[in-house]
C-alpha positions as CSV (number, residue, x, y, z in Angstrom):
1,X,-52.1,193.7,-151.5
2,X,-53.3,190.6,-149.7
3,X,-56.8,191.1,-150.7
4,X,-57.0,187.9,-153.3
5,X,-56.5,185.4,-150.4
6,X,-59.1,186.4,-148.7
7,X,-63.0,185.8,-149.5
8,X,-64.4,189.5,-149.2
9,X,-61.3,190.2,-151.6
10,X,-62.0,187.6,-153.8
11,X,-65.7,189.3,-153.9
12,X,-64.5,192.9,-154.5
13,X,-62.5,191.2,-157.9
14,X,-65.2,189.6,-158.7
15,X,-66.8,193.1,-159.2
16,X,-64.3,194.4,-161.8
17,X,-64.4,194.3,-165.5
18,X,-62.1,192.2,-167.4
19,X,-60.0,194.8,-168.6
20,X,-59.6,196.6,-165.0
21,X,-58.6,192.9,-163.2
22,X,-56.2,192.4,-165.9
23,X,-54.6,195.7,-165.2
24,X,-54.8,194.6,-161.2
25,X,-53.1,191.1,-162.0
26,X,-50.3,193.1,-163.8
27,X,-50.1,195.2,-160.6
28,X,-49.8,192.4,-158.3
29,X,-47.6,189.6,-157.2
30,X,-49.3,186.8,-155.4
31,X,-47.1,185.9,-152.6
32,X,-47.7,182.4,-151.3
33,X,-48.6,182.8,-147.5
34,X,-49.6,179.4,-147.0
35,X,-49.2,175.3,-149.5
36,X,-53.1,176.6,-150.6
37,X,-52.1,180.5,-151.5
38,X,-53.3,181.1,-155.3
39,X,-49.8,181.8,-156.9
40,X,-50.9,181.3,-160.6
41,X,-52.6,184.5,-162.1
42,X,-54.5,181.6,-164.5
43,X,-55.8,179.7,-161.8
44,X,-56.9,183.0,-159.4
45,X,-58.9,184.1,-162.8
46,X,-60.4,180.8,-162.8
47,X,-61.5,180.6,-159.1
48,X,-62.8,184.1,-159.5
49,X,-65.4,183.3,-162.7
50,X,-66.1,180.1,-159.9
51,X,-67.1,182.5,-157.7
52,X,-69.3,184.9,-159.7
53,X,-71.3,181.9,-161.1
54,X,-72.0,180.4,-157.8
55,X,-72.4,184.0,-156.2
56,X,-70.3,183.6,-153.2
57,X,-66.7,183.0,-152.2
58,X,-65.4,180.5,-150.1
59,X,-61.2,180.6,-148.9
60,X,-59.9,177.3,-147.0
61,X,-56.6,178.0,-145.6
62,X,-55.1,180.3,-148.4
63,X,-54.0,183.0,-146.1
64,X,-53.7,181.1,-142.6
65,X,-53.2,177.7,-142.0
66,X,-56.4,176.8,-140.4
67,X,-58.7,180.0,-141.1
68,X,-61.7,179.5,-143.5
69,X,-63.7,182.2,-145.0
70,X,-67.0,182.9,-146.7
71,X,-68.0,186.3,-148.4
72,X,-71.4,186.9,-150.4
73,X,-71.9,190.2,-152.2
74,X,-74.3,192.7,-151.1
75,X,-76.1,193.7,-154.4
């Protein structure tokens, strides 16, 4: 269930229709792991339409204190 804090998560979301993240985001609770863990279901749908526009995903610190992570899609 951690998979929206990290970047290669994030990417595999990005993937989904709308209808099938909904459906995920009723499935999930976002559990704070770190002060810059997504909590808000809002603000995760935002960063993820962030991330298909600019075509990569970028996570500072949402998972670990001090880990950063970049994922790209392989299309």
């Amino acid at each position: 269930q951690n998979s929206p804090f990290a970047a290669v998560g994030k990417v595999l979301l990005t993937s989904l229709s709308e209808q099938e993240l909904d459906g995920y985001l009723q499935r999930v609770k976002l559990k704070s792991y770190t002060p810059y863990t997504i909590t808000s279901k809002k603000y995760l749908k935002k960063d993820l339409k962030l991330i298909r526009e600019r075509g990569y995903s970028f996570v500072n610190e949402e998972y670990m204190v001090g880990v950063s992570c970049v994922a790209v899609p392989n299309l």
